[in-house]
Rosetta silent file (secondary structure, phi, psi, omega in degrees, C-alpha in Angstrom):
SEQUENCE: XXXXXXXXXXXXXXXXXXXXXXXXXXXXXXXXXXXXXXXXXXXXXXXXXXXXXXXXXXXXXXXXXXXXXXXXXXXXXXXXXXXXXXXXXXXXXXXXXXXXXXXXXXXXXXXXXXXXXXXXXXXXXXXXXXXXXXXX
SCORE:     score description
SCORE:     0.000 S_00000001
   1 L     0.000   74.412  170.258   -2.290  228.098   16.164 S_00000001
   2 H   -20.057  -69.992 -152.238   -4.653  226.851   13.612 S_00000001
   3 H   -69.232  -11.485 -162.160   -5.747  230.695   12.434 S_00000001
   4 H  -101.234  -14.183  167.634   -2.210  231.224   11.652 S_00000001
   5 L   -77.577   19.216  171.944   -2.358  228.480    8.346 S_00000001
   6 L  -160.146   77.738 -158.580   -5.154  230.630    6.850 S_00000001
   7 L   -56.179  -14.620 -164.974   -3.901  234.167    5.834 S_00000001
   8 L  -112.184    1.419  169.450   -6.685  234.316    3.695 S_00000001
   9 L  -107.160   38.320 -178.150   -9.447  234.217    6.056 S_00000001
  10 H   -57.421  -64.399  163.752   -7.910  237.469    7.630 S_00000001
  11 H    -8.443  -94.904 -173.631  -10.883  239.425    6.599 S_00000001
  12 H   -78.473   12.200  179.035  -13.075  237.526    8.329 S_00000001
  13 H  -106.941  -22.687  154.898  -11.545  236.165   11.252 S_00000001
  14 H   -49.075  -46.084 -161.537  -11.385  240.659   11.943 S_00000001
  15 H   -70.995  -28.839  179.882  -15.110  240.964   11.219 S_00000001
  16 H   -48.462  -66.936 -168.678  -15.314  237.320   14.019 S_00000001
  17 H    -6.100  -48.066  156.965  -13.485  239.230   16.372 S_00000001
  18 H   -71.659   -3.177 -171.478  -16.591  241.156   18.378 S_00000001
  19 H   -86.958  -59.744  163.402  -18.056  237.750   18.675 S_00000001
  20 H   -83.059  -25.337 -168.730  -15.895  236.357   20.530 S_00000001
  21 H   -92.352   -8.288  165.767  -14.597  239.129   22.933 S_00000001
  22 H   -74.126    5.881  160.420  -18.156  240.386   23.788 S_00000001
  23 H   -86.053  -10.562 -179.783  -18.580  237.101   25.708 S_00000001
  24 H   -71.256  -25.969  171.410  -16.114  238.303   28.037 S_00000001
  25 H   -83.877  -39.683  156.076  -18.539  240.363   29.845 S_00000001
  26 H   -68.448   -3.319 -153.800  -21.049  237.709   30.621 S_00000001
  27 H   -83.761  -45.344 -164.416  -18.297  235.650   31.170 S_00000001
  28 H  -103.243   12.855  155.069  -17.039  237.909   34.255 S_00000001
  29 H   -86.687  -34.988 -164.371  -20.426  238.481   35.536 S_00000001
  30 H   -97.523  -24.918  171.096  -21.529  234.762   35.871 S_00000001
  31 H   -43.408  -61.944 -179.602  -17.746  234.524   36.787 S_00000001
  32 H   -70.360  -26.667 -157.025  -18.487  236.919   40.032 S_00000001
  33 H   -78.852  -40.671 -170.456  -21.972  235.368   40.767 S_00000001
  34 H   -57.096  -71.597 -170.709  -20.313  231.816   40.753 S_00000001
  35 H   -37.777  -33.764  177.089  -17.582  232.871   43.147 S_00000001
  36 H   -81.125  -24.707 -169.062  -20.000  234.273   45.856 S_00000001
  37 H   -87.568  -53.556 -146.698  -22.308  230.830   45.418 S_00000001
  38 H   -78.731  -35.256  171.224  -18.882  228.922   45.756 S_00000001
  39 H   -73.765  -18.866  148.684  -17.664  231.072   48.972 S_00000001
  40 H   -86.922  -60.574 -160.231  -20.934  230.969   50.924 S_00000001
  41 H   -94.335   15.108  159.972  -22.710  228.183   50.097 S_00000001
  42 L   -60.233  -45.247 -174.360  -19.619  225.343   50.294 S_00000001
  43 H   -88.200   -5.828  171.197  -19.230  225.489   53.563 S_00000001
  44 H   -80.187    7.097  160.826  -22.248  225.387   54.232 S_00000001
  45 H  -133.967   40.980  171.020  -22.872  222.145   52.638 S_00000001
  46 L    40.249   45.560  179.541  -18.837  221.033   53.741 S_00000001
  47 L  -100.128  164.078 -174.787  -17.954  220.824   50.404 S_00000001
  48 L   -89.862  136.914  164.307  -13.653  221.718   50.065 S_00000001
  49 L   -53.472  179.034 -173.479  -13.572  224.735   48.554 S_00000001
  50 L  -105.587  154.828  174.562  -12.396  224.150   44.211 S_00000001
  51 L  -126.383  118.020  164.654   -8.592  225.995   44.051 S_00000001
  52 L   -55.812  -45.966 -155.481   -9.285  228.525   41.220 S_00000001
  53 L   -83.233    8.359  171.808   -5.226  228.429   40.327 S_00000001
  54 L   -79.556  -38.958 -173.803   -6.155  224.476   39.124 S_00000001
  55 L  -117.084  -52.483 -178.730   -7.995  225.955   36.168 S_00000001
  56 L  -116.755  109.987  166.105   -7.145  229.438   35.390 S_00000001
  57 L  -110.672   83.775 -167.727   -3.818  230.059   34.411 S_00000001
  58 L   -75.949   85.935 -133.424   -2.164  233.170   32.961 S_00000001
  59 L  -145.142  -43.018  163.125    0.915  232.099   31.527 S_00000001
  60 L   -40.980  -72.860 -159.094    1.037  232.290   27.471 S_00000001
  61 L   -74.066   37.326  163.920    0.874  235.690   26.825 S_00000001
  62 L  -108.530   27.335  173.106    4.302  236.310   28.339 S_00000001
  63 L   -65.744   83.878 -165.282    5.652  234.717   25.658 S_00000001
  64 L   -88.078   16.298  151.329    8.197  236.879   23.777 S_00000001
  65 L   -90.432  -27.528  174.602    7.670  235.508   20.501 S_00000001
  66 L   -64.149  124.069  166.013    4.049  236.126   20.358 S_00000001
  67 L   -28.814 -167.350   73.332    2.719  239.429   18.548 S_00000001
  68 H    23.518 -108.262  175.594    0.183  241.873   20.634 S_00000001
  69 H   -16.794  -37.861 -173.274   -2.680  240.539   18.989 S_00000001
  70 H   -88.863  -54.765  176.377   -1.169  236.667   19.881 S_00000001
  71 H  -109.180   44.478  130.075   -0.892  237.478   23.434 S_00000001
  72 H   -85.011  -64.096  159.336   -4.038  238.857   23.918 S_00000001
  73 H   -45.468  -49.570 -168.644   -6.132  236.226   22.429 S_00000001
  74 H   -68.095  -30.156 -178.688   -3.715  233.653   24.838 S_00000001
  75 H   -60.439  -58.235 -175.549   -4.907  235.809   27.792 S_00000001
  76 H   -45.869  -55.300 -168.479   -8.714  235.720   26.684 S_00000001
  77 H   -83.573  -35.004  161.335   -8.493  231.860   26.380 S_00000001
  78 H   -34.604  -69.787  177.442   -6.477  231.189   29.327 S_00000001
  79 H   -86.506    3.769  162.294   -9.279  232.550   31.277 S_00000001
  80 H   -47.248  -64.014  169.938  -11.837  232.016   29.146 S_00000001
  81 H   -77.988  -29.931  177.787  -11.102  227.633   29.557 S_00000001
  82 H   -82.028   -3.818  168.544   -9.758  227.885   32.343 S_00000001
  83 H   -83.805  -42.383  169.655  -12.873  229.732   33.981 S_00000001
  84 H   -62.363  -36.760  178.654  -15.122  227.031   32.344 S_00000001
  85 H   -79.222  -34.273  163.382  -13.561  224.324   33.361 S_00000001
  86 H   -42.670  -58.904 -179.872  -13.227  225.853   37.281 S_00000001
  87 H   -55.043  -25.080 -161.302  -17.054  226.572   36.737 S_00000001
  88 H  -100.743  -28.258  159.971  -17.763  223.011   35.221 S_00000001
  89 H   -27.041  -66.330 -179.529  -15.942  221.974   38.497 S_00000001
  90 H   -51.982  -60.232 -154.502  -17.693  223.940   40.651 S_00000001
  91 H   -81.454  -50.940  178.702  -21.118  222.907   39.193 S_00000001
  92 H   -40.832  -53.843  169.851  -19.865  219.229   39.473 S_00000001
  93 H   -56.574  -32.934  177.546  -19.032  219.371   43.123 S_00000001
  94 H   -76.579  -46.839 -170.242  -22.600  220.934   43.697 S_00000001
  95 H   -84.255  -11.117  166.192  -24.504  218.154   41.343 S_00000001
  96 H   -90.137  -15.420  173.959  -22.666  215.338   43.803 S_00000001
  97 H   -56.457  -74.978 -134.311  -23.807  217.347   46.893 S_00000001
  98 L  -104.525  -26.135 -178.639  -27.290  217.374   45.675 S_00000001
  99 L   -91.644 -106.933 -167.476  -28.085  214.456   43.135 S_00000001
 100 L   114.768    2.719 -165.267  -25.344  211.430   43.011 S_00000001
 101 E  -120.555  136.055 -172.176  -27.139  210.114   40.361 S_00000001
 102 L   -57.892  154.586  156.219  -26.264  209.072   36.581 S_00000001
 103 L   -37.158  176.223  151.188  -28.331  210.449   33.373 S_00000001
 104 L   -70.077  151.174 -172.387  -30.150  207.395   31.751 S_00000001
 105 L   -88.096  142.196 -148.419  -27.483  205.802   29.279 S_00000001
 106 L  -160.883  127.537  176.895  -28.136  207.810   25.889 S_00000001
 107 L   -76.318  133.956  173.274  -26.362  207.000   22.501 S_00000001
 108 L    83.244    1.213  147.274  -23.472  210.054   22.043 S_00000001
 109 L   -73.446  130.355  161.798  -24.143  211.221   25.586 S_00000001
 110 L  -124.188  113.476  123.144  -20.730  211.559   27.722 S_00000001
 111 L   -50.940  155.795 -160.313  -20.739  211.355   31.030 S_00000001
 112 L   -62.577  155.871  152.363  -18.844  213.874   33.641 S_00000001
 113 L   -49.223  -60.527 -166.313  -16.123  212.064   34.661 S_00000001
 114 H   -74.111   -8.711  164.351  -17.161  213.011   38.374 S_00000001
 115 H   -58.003  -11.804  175.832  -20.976  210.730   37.658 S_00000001
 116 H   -38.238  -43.871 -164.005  -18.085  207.595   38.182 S_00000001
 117 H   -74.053  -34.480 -111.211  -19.256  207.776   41.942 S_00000001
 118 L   -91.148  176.309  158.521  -22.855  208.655   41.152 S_00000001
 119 E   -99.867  144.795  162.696  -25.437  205.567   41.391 S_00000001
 120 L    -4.110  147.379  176.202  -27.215  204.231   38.373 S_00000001
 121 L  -102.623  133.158  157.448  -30.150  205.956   36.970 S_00000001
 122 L    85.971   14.676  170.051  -33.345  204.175   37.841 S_00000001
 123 L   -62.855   87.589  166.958  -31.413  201.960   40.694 S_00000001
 124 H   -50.264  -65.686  171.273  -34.123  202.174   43.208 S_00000001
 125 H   -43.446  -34.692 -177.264  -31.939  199.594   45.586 S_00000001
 126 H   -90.782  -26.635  160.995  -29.095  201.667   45.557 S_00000001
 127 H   -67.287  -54.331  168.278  -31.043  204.734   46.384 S_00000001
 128 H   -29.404  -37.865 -167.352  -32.831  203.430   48.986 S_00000001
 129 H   -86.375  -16.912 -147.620  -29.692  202.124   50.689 S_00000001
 130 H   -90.931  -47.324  178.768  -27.703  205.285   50.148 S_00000001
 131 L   -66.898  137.527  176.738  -30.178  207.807   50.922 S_00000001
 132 L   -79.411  144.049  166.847  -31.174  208.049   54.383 S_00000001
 133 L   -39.310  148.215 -169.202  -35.253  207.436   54.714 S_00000001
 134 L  -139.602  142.725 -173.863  -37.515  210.218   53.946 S_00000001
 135 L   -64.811  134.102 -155.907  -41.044  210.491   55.110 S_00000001
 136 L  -121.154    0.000    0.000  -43.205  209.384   52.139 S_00000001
C-alpha cells in the first residue's frame, strides 16, 4: 500500500478521491452492457462463455486488519481490475472470433498475449489458406 508511505499527501489524495470513485458508475454500466453482449452473442458465435469468478474477486476487504477506508478502496479495486481484465478477456475472445490477425510490429507496442494464435499482419498466404474463399 504505496499511499500509506506518504502521510503528507493526505490532503490531496482526499481532494483525488471523487476521481476515482465516480468511474464506478460508468464502470457498472459498460459492466451490464458487456454482460448482455457476452450472454447473447457467444453462443451465437460458439464461443465458451469467459467465467466472471476468474477475474473478479472479492476477497481483501475482509481483512480484519484493514481500516474502513482500507477495505473499501480493496473492494473498489477488486472489481474495478478484476472487471477490466474479465472485459479485456471478453473483448479478446471476440477479436479472435472476428479478426485472428496481428497489429503491424510497432516499436513499444505489446501484443495481447491471446494475438500468439493470430496470423501475421500483412501474411496474405496465411490468410488465404485460413480463411475460407470469399467472392471477390
Amino acid at each position: 500500500m504505496e499511499v500509506k508511505k506518504h502521510p503528507n499527501r493526505r490532503l490531496l489524495h482526499i481532494i483525488s478521491t471523487p476521481f476515482i470513485y465516480i468511474v464506478v458508475v460508468p464502470m457498472i454500466m459498460l459492466d451490464l452492457f458487456t454482460e448482455v453482449y457476452h450472454r447473447i452473442c457467444f453462443p451465437i458465435y460458439h464461443i465458451p462463455y469467459i467465467k466472471r469468478s476468474k477475474y473478479i474477486v472479492f476477497d481483501r476487504y475482509r481483512l480484519s486488519y484493514l481500516n474502513i477506508f482500507d477495505r473499501v478502496n480493496c473492494f473498489y479495486c477488486s472489481y474495478a481490475n478484476g472487471f477490466a481484465a474479465y472485459f479485456s478477456a471478453i473483448c479478446g475472445a471476440t477479436e479472435a472470433y472476428w479478426c485472428g490477425i496481428k497489429h503491424k510490429e510497432k516499436k513499444g507496442f505489446h501484443q495481447p498475449s491471446h494475438h500468439e494464435k493470430f496470423m501475421n499482419y500483412g501474411d496474405k498466404c496465411a490468410f488465404e489458406k485460413n480463411i475460407p474463399s470469399r467472392k471477390k
